[in-house]
C-alpha positions as CSV (number, residue, x, y, z in Angstrom):
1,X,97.0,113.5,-46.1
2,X,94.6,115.5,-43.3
3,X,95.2,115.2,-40.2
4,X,91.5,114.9,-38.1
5,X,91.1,116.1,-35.0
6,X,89.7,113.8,-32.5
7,X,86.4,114.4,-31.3
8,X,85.0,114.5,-28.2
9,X,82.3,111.8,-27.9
10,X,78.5,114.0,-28.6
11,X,75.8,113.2,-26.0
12,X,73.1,111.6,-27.0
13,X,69.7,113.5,-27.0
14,X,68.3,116.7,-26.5
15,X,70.6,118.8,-24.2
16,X,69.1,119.9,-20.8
17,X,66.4,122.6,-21.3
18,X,65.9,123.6,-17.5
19,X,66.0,128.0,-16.4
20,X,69.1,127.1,-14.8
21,X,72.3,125.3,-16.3
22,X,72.0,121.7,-15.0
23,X,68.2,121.5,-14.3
24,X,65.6,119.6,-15.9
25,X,62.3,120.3,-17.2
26,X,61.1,116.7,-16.5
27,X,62.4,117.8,-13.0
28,X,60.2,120.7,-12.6
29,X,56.9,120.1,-11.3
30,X,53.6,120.3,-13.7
31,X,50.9,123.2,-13.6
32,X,47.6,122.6,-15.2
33,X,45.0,125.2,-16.4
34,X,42.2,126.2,-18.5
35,X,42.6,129.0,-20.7
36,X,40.5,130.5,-23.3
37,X,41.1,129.0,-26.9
38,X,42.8,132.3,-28.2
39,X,45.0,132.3,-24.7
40,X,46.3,128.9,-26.0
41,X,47.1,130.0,-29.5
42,X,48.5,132.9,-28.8
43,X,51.1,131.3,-26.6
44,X,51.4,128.6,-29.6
45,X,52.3,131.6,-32.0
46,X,54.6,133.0,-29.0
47,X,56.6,129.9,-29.0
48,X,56.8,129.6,-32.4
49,X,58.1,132.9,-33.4
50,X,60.3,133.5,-30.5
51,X,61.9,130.1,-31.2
52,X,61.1,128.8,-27.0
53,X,59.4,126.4,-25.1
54,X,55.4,127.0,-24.4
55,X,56.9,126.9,-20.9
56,X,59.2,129.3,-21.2
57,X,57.0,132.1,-22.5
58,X,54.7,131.0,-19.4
59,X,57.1,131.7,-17.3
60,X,58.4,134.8,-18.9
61,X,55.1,136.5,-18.5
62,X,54.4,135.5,-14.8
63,X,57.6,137.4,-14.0
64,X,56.7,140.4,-15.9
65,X,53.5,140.5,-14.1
66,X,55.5,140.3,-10.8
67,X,57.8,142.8,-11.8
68,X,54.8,145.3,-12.7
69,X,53.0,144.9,-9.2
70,X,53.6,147.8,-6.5
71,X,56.2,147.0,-4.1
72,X,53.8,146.1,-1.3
73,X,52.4,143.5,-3.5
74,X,55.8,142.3,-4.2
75,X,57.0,142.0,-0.5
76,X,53.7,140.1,0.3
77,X,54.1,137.4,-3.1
78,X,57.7,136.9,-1.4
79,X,56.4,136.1,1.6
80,X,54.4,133.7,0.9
81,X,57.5,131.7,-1.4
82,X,59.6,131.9,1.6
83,X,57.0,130.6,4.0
84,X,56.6,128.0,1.4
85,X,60.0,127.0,0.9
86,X,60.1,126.6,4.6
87,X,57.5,124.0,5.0
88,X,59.1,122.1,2.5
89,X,62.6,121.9,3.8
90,X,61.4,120.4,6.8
């Protein structure tokens, strides 16, 4: 006779796919924009191959274009996220 170990009840659904543990994409808010028809399937062939969300490779590549802009550029792009989270806290 086997003994069975008990199991611990499975959720039901596609776990949470946020950036952050705990956050949900449904959450985030939506971006819409025109691209040129080999823009879109490249990024179809970029999720597809790396496995990830067409999201997730848009995101990906805005912060590698951040990270490759001269520090002035940088300092000013903050700027303008802080003033922005500012005016939405309030």
């Amino acid at each position: 006779m086997s003994r069975r170990m008990p199991r611990s009840p499975r959720r039901v659904g596609r776990p949470t796919a946020g950036a952050r543990a705990g956050e949900k994409v449904k959450d985030y808010p939506q971006l819409s924009v025109r691209v040129p028809p080999d823009i879109k399937t490249t990024v179809s062939a970029l999720s597809k191959v790396r496995g990830t969300s067409q999201w997730h490779i848009i995101t990906d590549a805005v912060e590698c274009y951040f990270r490759d802009l001269p520090a002035a550029e940088q300092a000013t792009v903050e700027e303008f996220v802080r003033k922005r989270s500012k005016r939405k806290e309030r």
